[in-house]
C-alpha positions as CSV (number, residue, x, y, z in Angstrom):
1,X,11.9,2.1,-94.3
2,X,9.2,-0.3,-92.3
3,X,7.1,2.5,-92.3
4,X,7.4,3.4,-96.2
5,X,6.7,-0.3,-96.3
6,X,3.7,-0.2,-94.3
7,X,2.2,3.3,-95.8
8,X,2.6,0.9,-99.1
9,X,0.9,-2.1,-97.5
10,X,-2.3,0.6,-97.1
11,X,-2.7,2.3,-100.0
12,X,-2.7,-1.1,-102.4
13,X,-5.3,-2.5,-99.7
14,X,-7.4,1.0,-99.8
15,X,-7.0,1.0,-103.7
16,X,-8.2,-2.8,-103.9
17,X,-11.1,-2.0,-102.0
18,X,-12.5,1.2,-103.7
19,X,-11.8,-1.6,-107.1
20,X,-14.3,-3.9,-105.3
21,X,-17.3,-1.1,-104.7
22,X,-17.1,-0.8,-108.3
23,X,-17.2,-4.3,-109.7
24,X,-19.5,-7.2,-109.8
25,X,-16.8,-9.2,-109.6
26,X,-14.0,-7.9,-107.0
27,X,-11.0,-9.3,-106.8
28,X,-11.0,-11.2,-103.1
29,X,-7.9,-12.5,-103.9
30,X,-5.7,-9.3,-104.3
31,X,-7.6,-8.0,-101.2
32,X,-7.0,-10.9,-98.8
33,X,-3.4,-11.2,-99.9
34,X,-3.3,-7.2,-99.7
35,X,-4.5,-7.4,-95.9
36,X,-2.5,-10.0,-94.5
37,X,0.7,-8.2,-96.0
38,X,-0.6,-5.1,-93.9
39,X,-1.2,-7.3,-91.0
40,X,2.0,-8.6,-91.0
41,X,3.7,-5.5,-91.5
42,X,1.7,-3.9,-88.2
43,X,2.1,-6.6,-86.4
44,X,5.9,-6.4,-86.4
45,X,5.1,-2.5,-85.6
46,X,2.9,-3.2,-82.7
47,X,3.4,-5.8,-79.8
48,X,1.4,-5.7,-76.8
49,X,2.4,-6.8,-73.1
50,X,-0.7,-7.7,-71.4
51,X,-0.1,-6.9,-67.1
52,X,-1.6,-9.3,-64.7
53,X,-4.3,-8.6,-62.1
54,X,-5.8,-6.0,-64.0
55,X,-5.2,-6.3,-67.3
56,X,-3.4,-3.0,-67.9
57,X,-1.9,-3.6,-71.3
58,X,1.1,-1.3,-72.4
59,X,1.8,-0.7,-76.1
60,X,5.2,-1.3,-77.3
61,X,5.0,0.1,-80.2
62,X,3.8,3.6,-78.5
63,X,4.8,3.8,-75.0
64,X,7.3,6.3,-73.1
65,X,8.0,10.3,-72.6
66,X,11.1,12.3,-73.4
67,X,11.9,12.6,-70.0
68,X,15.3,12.3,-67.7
69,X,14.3,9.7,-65.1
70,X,16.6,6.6,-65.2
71,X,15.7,2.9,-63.8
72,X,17.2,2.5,-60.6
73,X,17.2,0.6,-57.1
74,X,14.4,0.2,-55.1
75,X,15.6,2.8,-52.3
76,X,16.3,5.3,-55.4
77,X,12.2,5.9,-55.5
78,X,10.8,8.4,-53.0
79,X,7.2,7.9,-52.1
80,X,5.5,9.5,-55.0
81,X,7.3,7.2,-57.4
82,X,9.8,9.7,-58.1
83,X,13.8,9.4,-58.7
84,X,14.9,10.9,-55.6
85,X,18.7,11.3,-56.4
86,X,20.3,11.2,-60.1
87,X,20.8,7.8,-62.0
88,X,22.2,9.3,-65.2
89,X,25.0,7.0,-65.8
90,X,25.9,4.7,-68.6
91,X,28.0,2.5,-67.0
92,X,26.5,-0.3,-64.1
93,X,28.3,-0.6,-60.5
94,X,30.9,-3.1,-60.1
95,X,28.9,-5.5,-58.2
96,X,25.9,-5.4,-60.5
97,X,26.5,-8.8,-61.6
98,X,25.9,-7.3,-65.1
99,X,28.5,-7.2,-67.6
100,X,31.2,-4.5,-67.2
101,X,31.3,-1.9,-69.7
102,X,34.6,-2.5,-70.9
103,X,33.4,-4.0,-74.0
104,X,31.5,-0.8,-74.7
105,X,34.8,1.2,-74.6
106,X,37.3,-0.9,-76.2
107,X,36.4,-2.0,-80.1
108,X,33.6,-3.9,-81.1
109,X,34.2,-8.0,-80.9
110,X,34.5,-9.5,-84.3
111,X,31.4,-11.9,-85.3
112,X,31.5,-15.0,-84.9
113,X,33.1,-17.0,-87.5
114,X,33.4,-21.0,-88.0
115,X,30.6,-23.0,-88.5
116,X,27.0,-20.7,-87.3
117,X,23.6,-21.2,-86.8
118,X,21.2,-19.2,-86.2
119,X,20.3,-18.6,-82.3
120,X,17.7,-20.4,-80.5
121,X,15.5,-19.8,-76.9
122,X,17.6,-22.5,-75.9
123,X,21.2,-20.6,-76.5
124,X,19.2,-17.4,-75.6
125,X,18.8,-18.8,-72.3
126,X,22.0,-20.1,-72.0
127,X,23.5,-16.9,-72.3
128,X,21.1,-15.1,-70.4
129,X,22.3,-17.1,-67.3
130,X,26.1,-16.6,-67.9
131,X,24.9,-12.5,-67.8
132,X,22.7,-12.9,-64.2
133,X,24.6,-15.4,-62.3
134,X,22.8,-16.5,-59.3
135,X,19.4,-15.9,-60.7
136,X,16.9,-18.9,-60.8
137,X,14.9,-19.2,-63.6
138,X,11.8,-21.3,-65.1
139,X,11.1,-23.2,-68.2
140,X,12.2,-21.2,-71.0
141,X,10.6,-20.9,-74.2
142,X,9.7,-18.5,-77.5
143,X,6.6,-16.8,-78.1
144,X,4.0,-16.1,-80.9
145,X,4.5,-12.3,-81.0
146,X,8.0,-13.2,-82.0
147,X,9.8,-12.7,-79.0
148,X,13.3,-15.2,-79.3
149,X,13.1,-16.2,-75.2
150,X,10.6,-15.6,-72.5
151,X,11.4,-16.7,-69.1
152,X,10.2,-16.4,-65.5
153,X,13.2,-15.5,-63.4
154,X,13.8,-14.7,-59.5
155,X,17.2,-13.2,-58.6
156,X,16.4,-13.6,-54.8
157,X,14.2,-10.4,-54.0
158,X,11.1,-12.2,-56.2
159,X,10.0,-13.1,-59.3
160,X,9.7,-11.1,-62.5
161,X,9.2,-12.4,-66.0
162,X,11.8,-11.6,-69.2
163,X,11.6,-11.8,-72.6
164,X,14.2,-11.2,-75.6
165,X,14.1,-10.3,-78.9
166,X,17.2,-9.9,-81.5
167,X,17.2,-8.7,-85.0
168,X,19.1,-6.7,-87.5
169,X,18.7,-2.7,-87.3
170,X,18.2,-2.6,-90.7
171,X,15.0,-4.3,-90.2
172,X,14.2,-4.9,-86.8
173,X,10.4,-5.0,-86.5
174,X,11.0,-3.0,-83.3
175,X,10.5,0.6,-81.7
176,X,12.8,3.5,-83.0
177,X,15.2,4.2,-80.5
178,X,14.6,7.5,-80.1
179,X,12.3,8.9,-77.3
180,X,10.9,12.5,-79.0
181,X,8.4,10.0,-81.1
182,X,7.3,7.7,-78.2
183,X,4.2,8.2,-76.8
184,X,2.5,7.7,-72.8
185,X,0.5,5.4,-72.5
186,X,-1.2,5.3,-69.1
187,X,-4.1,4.9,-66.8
188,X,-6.1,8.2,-65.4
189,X,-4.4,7.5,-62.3
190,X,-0.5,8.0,-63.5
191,X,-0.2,11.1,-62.2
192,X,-1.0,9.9,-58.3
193,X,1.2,9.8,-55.5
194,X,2.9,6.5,-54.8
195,X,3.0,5.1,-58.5
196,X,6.0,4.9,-60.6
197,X,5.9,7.2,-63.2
198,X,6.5,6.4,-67.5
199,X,9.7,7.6,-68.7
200,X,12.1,7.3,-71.5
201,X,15.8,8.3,-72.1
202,X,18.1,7.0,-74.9
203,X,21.9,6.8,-74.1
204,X,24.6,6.7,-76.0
205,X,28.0,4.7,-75.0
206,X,31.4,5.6,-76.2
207,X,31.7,3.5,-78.8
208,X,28.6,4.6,-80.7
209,X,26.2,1.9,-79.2
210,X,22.6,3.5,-78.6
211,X,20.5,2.3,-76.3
212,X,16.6,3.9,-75.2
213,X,15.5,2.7,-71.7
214,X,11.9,3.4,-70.7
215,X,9.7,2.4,-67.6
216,X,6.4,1.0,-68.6
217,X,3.5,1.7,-66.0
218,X,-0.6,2.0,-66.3
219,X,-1.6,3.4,-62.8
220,X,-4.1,2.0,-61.1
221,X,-2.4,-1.2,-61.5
222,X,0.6,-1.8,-59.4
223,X,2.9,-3.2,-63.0
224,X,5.9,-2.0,-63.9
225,X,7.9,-2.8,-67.3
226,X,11.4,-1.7,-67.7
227,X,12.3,-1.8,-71.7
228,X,15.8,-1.2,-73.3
229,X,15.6,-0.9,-77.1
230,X,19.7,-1.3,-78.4
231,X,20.9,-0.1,-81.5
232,X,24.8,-1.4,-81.7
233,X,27.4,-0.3,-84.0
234,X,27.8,-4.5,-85.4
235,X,24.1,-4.0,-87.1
236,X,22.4,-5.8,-83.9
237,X,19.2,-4.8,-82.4
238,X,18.3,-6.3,-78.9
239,X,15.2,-5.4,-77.0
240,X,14.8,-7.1,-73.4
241,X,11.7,-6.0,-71.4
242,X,12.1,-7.1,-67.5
243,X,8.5,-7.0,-65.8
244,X,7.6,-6.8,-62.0
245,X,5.6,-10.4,-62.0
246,X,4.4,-13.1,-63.8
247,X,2.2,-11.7,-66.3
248,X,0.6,-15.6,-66.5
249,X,-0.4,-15.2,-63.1
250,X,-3.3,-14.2,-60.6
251,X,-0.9,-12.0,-58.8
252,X,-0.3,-8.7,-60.4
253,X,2.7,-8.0,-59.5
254,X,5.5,-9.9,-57.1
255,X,8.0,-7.1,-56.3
256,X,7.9,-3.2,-56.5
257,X,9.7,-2.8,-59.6
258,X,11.6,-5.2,-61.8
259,X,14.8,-6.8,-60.9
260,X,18.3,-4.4,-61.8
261,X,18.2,-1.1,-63.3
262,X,17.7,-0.2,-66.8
263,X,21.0,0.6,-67.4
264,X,22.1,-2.5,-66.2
265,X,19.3,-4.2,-68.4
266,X,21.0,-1.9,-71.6
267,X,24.8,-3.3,-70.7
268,X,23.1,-7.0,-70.7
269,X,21.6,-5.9,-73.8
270,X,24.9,-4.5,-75.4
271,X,27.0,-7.6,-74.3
272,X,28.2,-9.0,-78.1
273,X,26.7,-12.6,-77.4
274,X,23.9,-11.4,-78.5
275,X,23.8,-12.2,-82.2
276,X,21.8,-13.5,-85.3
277,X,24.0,-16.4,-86.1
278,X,25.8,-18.6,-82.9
279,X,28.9,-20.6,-83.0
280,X,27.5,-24.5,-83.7
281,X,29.2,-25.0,-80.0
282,X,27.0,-23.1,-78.1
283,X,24.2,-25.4,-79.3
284,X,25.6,-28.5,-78.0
Protein backbone atom coordinates (compact mmCIF):
# COMPACT_ATOMS: atom_id res chain seq x y z
CA UNK A 1 0.00 0.00 0.00
CA UNK A 2 2.94 2.70 1.16
CA UNK A 3 4.59 1.74 -1.80
CA UNK A 4 1.56 2.13 -4.33
CA UNK A 5 1.39 5.31 -2.47
CA UNK A 6 4.77 6.31 -3.09
CA UNK A 7 5.05 4.99 -6.90
CA UNK A 8 1.92 7.61 -7.02
CA UNK A 9 3.78 10.34 -5.26
CA UNK A 10 6.40 9.91 -8.50
CA UNK A 11 4.64 9.76 -11.35
CA UNK A 12 2.31 13.14 -10.60
CA UNK A 13 5.85 14.86 -9.68
CA UNK A 14 7.54 13.31 -13.07
CA UNK A 15 4.22 14.34 -14.92
CA UNK A 16 4.30 18.01 -13.35
CA UNK A 17 7.69 18.41 -14.39
CA UNK A 18 7.65 17.28 -18.09
CA UNK A 19 4.30 20.06 -17.88
CA UNK A 20 6.90 22.68 -16.86
CA UNK A 21 9.56 22.01 -19.91
CA UNK A 22 6.67 22.80 -21.94
CA UNK A 23 5.16 26.00 -20.58
CA UNK A 24 6.18 29.54 -20.11
CA UNK A 25 4.37 29.48 -17.25
CA UNK A 26 4.83 26.15 -15.08
CA UNK A 27 2.97 25.45 -12.44
CA UNK A 28 5.56 25.76 -9.28
CA UNK A 29 2.84 25.33 -7.13
CA UNK A 30 1.65 21.71 -8.09
CA UNK A 31 5.33 20.81 -8.30
CA UNK A 32 6.48 21.93 -4.81
CA UNK A 33 3.30 20.55 -3.21
CA UNK A 34 4.00 17.37 -5.57
CA UNK A 35 7.66 16.97 -4.02
CA UNK A 36 7.16 17.41 -0.52
CA UNK A 37 4.21 14.72 -0.66
CA UNK A 38 7.14 12.36 -2.24
CA UNK A 39 9.40 13.50 0.39
CA UNK A 40 7.26 12.71 3.00
CA UNK A 41 6.27 9.54 1.69
CA UNK A 42 10.23 8.42 1.44
CA UNK A 43 11.05 9.67 4.34
CA UNK A 44 8.70 7.43 6.30
CA UNK A 45 10.37 4.63 3.91
CA UNK A 46 13.84 5.46 4.64
CA UNK A 47 15.47 6.30 8.22
CA UNK A 48 19.04 6.37 8.70
CA UNK A 49 21.13 5.51 11.89
CA UNK A 50 24.26 7.43 11.71
CA UNK A 51 27.35 5.15 13.84
CA UNK A 52 29.80 7.05 15.89
CA UNK A 53 33.54 7.20 15.38
CA UNK A 54 33.34 6.67 11.88
CA UNK A 55 30.42 7.57 10.57
CA UNK A 56 29.29 4.25 9.15
CA UNK A 57 25.65 4.86 8.52
CA UNK A 58 23.19 1.82 8.16
CA UNK A 59 20.01 2.10 6.09
CA UNK A 60 16.90 1.04 7.70
CA UNK A 61 14.96 0.94 5.15
CA UNK A 62 17.50 -1.57 3.29
CA UNK A 63 19.63 -3.35 5.61
CA UNK A 64 19.89 -7.24 6.44
CA UNK A 65 20.34 -10.93 4.56
CA UNK A 66 18.09 -13.94 4.63
CA UNK A 67 20.27 -15.68 6.74
CA UNK A 68 19.94 -18.06 10.07
CA UNK A 69 22.25 -16.34 12.60
CA UNK A 70 20.30 -15.17 15.70
CA UNK A 71 21.48 -12.28 18.31
CA UNK A 72 22.95 -13.76 21.12
CA UNK A 73 25.37 -13.42 24.26
CA UNK A 74 28.66 -12.21 24.06
CA UNK A 75 30.43 -15.72 24.62
CA UNK A 76 27.91 -17.12 21.78
CA UNK A 77 30.43 -15.21 19.11
CA UNK A 78 33.56 -17.12 18.06
CA UNK A 79 36.47 -15.07 16.91
CA UNK A 80 35.43 -14.36 13.37
CA UNK A 81 32.16 -12.89 14.46
CA UNK A 82 30.43 -15.98 13.95
CA UNK A 83 27.42 -17.76 16.03
CA UNK A 84 29.37 -20.49 17.31
CA UNK A 85 26.48 -22.72 18.77
CA UNK A 86 22.57 -22.35 17.70
CA UNK A 87 20.35 -19.46 19.06
CA UNK A 88 17.19 -20.39 17.15
CA UNK A 89 14.73 -19.92 19.81
CA UNK A 90 11.69 -17.81 20.21
CA UNK A 91 11.27 -17.80 23.67
CA UNK A 92 14.19 -15.72 26.18
CA UNK A 93 15.82 -17.63 29.35
CA UNK A 94 14.15 -17.33 32.54
CA UNK A 95 16.56 -14.96 33.98
CA UNK A 96 16.62 -12.62 31.02
CA UNK A 97 14.97 -9.96 32.84
CA UNK A 98 12.77 -9.68 29.65
CA UNK A 99 9.30 -10.45 29.62
CA UNK A 100 8.24 -14.13 29.71
CA UNK A 101 6.60 -15.43 26.70
CA UNK A 102 3.60 -16.42 28.27
CA UNK A 103 1.73 -13.68 26.90
CA UNK A 104 2.79 -14.85 23.44
CA UNK A 105 1.03 -18.26 24.04
CA UNK A 106 -2.02 -17.51 25.93
CA UNK A 107 -4.60 -15.01 23.97
CA UNK A 108 -3.92 -11.63 23.10
CA UNK A 109 -4.68 -8.91 26.07
CA UNK A 110 -7.72 -6.78 25.30
CA UNK A 111 -6.81 -2.96 24.47
CA UNK A 112 -7.07 -0.71 26.74
CA UNK A 113 -10.34 0.73 27.40
CA UNK A 114 -11.40 3.75 29.83
CA UNK A 115 -10.34 7.05 29.32
CA UNK A 116 -6.88 6.90 26.51
CA UNK A 117 -4.45 9.00 25.16
CA UNK A 118 -2.27 8.62 22.88
CA UNK A 119 1.40 7.45 24.21
CA UNK A 120 4.20 9.76 24.85
CA UNK A 121 8.45 9.36 25.23
CA UNK A 122 7.49 9.96 28.64
CA UNK A 123 5.08 6.75 29.12
CA UNK A 124 7.48 5.05 26.53
CA UNK A 125 10.05 5.40 28.93
CA UNK A 126 8.16 4.51 31.71
CA UNK A 127 7.42 1.26 30.43
CA UNK A 128 10.63 0.66 28.94
CA UNK A 129 12.02 0.53 32.54
CA UNK A 130 9.30 -1.79 34.08
CA UNK A 131 10.63 -4.32 30.86
CA UNK A 132 14.67 -3.89 31.89
CA UNK A 133 14.65 -3.61 35.54
CA UNK A 134 18.00 -2.70 36.83
CA UNK A 135 19.09 -0.84 33.80
CA UNK A 136 20.18 2.90 34.33
CA UNK A 137 19.21 5.14 31.87
CA UNK A 138 19.65 8.92 30.64
CA UNK A 139 17.44 11.80 29.70
CA UNK A 140 14.82 10.43 27.52
CA UNK A 141 13.37 12.13 24.73
CA UNK A 142 11.68 11.81 20.83
CA UNK A 143 13.37 12.48 17.78
CA UNK A 144 12.89 14.27 14.36
CA UNK A 145 13.05 11.00 12.19
CA UNK A 146 9.91 10.08 14.11
CA UNK A 147 11.19 7.80 16.51
CA UNK A 148 8.48 7.86 19.79
CA UNK A 149 11.70 7.46 22.60
CA UNK A 150 15.35 7.50 22.30
CA UNK A 151 17.40 6.89 25.26
CA UNK A 152 20.92 6.18 26.46
CA UNK A 153 20.91 3.11 28.66
CA UNK A 154 23.63 0.96 30.66
CA UNK A 155 22.40 -2.37 32.06
CA UNK A 156 25.80 -2.73 33.96
CA UNK A 157 28.22 -4.22 31.15
CA UNK A 158 28.20 -0.44 29.39
CA UNK A 159 26.35 1.83 27.66
CA UNK A 160 24.32 1.46 24.54
CA UNK A 161 21.70 3.82 23.09
CA UNK A 162 17.75 2.79 22.26
CA UNK A 163 15.20 4.07 20.43
CA UNK A 164 11.35 3.09 19.82
CA UNK A 165 9.03 3.49 17.40
CA UNK A 166 5.10 2.27 17.49
CA UNK A 167 2.51 2.44 14.80
CA UNK A 168 -0.34 0.65 13.25
CA UNK A 169 0.61 -2.28 10.61
CA UNK A 170 -1.67 -1.00 8.44
CA UNK A 171 0.49 1.89 7.95
CA UNK A 172 3.53 1.78 9.82
CA UNK A 173 6.08 3.84 7.85
CA UNK A 174 8.45 1.03 8.69
CA UNK A 175 10.51 -2.00 7.03
CA UNK A 176 8.45 -5.13 5.86
CA UNK A 177 8.94 -7.78 8.08
CA UNK A 178 10.15 -10.13 5.91
CA UNK A 179 13.92 -10.76 5.27
CA UNK A 180 13.89 -12.20 1.30
CA UNK A 181 13.41 -8.22 0.38
CA UNK A 182 16.10 -6.74 2.80
CA UNK A 183 19.19 -5.86 1.55
CA UNK A 184 23.25 -5.80 3.09
CA UNK A 185 24.43 -2.97 3.58
CA UNK A 186 28.13 -3.00 4.59
CA UNK A 187 31.60 -1.80 4.46
CA UNK A 188 34.42 -3.69 2.04
CA UNK A 189 35.65 -5.05 5.07
CA UNK A 190 32.37 -7.21 6.30
CA UNK A 191 33.58 -10.17 5.29
CA UNK A 192 36.96 -10.04 7.76
CA UNK A 193 37.72 -12.03 10.54
CA UNK A 194 36.80 -10.65 13.93
CA UNK A 195 33.70 -8.46 12.81
CA UNK A 196 30.19 -9.38 13.52
CA UNK A 197 28.49 -10.30 10.50
CA UNK A 198 24.73 -8.61 9.01
CA UNK A 199 22.00 -10.99 9.42
CA UNK A 200 18.30 -11.21 9.38
CA UNK A 201 15.68 -13.85 10.43
CA UNK A 202 11.94 -13.32 11.03
CA UNK A 203 10.13 -15.45 13.68
CA UNK A 204 7.01 -16.32 14.17
CA UNK A 205 5.45 -17.03 17.84
CA UNK A 206 2.49 -19.25 18.49
CA UNK A 207 0.00 -16.91 18.61
CA UNK A 208 0.65 -15.51 15.13
CA UNK A 209 2.95 -12.51 16.35
CA UNK A 210 5.77 -11.93 13.64
CA UNK A 211 8.74 -10.56 14.47
CA UNK A 212 12.25 -9.94 11.96
CA UNK A 213 15.39 -9.56 13.99
CA UNK A 214 18.52 -8.31 12.10
CA UNK A 215 22.15 -7.35 13.19
CA UNK A 216 23.20 -4.11 11.69
CA UNK A 217 27.14 -3.81 11.15
CA UNK A 218 29.45 -1.66 8.43
CA UNK A 219 32.97 -3.33 9.00
CA UNK A 220 35.62 -1.36 9.36
CA UNK A 221 33.86 0.29 12.04
CA UNK A 222 33.61 -1.61 15.30
CA UNK A 223 29.20 -0.68 15.46
CA UNK A 224 26.73 -2.95 15.91
CA UNK A 225 22.76 -2.42 15.67
CA UNK A 226 20.45 -5.12 16.62
CA UNK A 227 16.81 -4.33 15.06
CA UNK A 228 13.46 -6.14 15.74
CA UNK A 229 10.65 -5.15 13.36
CA UNK A 230 7.12 -6.74 15.17
CA UNK A 231 4.10 -7.34 13.43
CA UNK A 232 1.43 -8.43 16.24
CA UNK A 233 -1.82 -10.06 15.75
CA UNK A 234 -3.78 -6.61 17.81
CA UNK A 235 -2.76 -4.34 14.55
CA UNK A 236 0.56 -2.98 16.47
CA UNK A 237 3.87 -2.43 14.88
CA UNK A 238 6.93 -1.95 17.30
CA UNK A 239 10.37 -1.50 15.98
CA UNK A 240 13.29 -1.07 18.84
CA UNK A 241 16.88 -0.76 17.52
CA UNK A 242 19.52 -1.38 20.54
CA UNK A 243 23.03 -0.02 19.44
CA UNK A 244 26.57 -0.84 20.87
CA UNK A 245 27.26 3.04 22.04
CA UNK A 246 26.28 6.34 22.10
CA UNK A 247 25.93 7.29 18.56
CA UNK A 248 26.20 11.22 20.01
CA UNK A 249 29.49 10.41 21.09
CA UNK A 250 33.44 10.48 20.21
CA UNK A 251 33.57 6.91 21.22
CA UNK A 252 32.42 4.55 18.60
CA UNK A 253 31.32 2.00 20.27
CA UNK A 254 31.25 1.23 24.37
CA UNK A 255 30.71 -2.64 24.37
CA UNK A 256 31.12 -5.44 21.78
CA UNK A 257 27.64 -5.83 20.88
CA UNK A 258 24.46 -4.37 22.23
CA UNK A 259 22.92 -5.21 25.49
CA UNK A 260 20.43 -8.78 25.46
CA UNK A 261 19.78 -10.71 22.47
CA UNK A 262 17.51 -10.04 19.70
CA UNK A 263 15.11 -12.35 20.74
CA UNK A 264 14.96 -10.90 23.99
CA UNK A 265 14.74 -7.38 22.28
CA UNK A 266 11.51 -9.09 20.03
CA UNK A 267 9.68 -10.47 23.48
CA UNK A 268 10.25 -6.64 24.86
CA UNK A 269 8.93 -5.65 21.60
CA UNK A 270 5.78 -8.08 21.73
CA UNK A 271 4.95 -7.26 25.43
CA UNK A 272 1.08 -5.57 24.88
CA UNK A 273 2.10 -2.25 26.65
CA UNK A 274 3.08 -1.23 23.79
CA UNK A 275 0.16 0.58 22.18
CA UNK A 276 -1.17 3.66 20.25
CA UNK A 277 -3.49 4.87 22.79
CA UNK A 278 -2.45 4.62 26.86
CA UNK A 279 -4.68 4.39 29.86
CA UNK A 280 -4.90 8.40 31.14
CA UNK A 281 -3.11 6.74 34.39
CA UNK A 282 -0.04 5.93 33.04
CA UNK A 283 0.43 9.60 32.22
CA UNK A 284 0.12 10.77 35.68
Amino acid sequence: MQGNAMNAAEDRLCELMDAATCALDPPIGDILAAGERLGRARRRRRRTLTAAGTAAVVLLTGVGLAAGMRGSDLDDFDAAGQVSRPTRTALPSPDSGAPTAASLIAPPSPRPTGDLIPMSPAMAFQILRKLTPGWHYSTYGSSDSGTLLQVNADDGNGRSHIELLIAPVTDSGMIPVDCTVQRVTSGAGASRSGYVQPSCTVVTYPNGDKAMEQVLTSPPSRVVIYRVVVDRTDGIAVEITAQNGDPLSSTEATRPLPPLTLNRWAVIALDRQWQLQVPASLGK
